[in-house]
C-alpha positions as CSV (number, residue, x, y, z in Angstrom):
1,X,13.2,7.4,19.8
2,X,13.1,9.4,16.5
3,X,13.4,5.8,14.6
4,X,10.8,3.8,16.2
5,X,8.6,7.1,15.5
6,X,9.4,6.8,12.3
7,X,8.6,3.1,12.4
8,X,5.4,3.3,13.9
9,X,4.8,6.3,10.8
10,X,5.3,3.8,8.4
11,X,3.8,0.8,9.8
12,X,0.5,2.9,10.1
13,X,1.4,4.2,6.3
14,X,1.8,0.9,5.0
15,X,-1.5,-1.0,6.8
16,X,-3.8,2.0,5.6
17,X,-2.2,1.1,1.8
18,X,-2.8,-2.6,1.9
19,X,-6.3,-1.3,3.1
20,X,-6.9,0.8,-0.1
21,X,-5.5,-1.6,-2.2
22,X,-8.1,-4.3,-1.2
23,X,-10.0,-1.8,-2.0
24,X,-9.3,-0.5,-5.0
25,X,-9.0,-4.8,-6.1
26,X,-12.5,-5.0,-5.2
27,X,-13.4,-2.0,-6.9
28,X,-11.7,-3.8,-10.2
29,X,-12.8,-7.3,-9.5
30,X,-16.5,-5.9,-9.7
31,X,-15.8,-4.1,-12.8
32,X,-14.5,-6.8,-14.8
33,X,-17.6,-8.9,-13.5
34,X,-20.1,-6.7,-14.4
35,X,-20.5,-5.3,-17.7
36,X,-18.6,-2.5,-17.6
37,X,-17.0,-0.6,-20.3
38,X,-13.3,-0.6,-21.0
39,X,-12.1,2.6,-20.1
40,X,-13.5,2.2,-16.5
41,X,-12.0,-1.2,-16.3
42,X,-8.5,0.2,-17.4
43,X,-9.0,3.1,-15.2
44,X,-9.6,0.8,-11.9
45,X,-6.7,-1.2,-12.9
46,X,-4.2,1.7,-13.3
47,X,-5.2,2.8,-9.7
48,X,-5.0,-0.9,-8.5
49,X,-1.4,-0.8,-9.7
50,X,-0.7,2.4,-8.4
51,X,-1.8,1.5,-4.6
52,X,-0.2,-2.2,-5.0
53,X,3.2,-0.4,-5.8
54,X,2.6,2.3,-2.8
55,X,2.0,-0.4,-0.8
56,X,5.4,-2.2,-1.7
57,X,7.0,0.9,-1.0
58,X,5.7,1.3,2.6
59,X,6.7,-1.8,3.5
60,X,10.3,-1.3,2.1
61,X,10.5,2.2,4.6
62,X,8.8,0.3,7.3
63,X,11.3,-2.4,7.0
64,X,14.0,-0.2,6.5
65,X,13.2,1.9,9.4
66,X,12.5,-0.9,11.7
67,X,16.3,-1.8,10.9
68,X,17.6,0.8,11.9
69,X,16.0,1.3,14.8
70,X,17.0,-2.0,15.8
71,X,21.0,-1.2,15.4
72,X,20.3,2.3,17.2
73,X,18.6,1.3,20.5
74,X,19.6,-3.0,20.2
C-alpha cells in the first residue's frame, strides 16, 4: 500500500508540473511575441526550463514508483 501511495503522490506531482509548465510556456511564448525586453524574456525562459526539467523528474519517480509497486503487490 505504501507504494501505490507513493504512486498516486507522484502522479498528482507530476500532472500539477506539466500544468505549470504550460504555463510558464505561455507566459514565454507571449513574451517573445510582444515587445518585451530581454531580461524578462530570459527570465521566463529560465523558469520554463526549470518547470520542463521538474516535470521530467516527476515522471521518472512516478514511473519508478509505479514499478515497484507493480513487483510488490503483482
Amino acid at each position: 500500500m505504501f507504494w501505490t501511495l507513493m504512486w498516486f503522490i507522484a502522479n498528482i506531482l507530476f500532472v500539477t508540473s506539466v500544468v505549470v509548465y504550460l504555463f510558464m510556456h505561455r507566459a514565454y511564448k507571449e513574451a517573445v511575441l510582444q515587445p518585451a525586453d530581454r531580461e524578462l524574456i530570459a527570465k521566463r525562459n529560465g523558469r520554463r526550463l526549470l518547470f520542463g526539467i521538474i516535470g521530467i523528474a516527476m515522471f521518472m519517480a512516478m514511473v519508478i514508483c509505479f514499478l515497484i509497486n507493480m513487483r510488490m503487490n503483482g
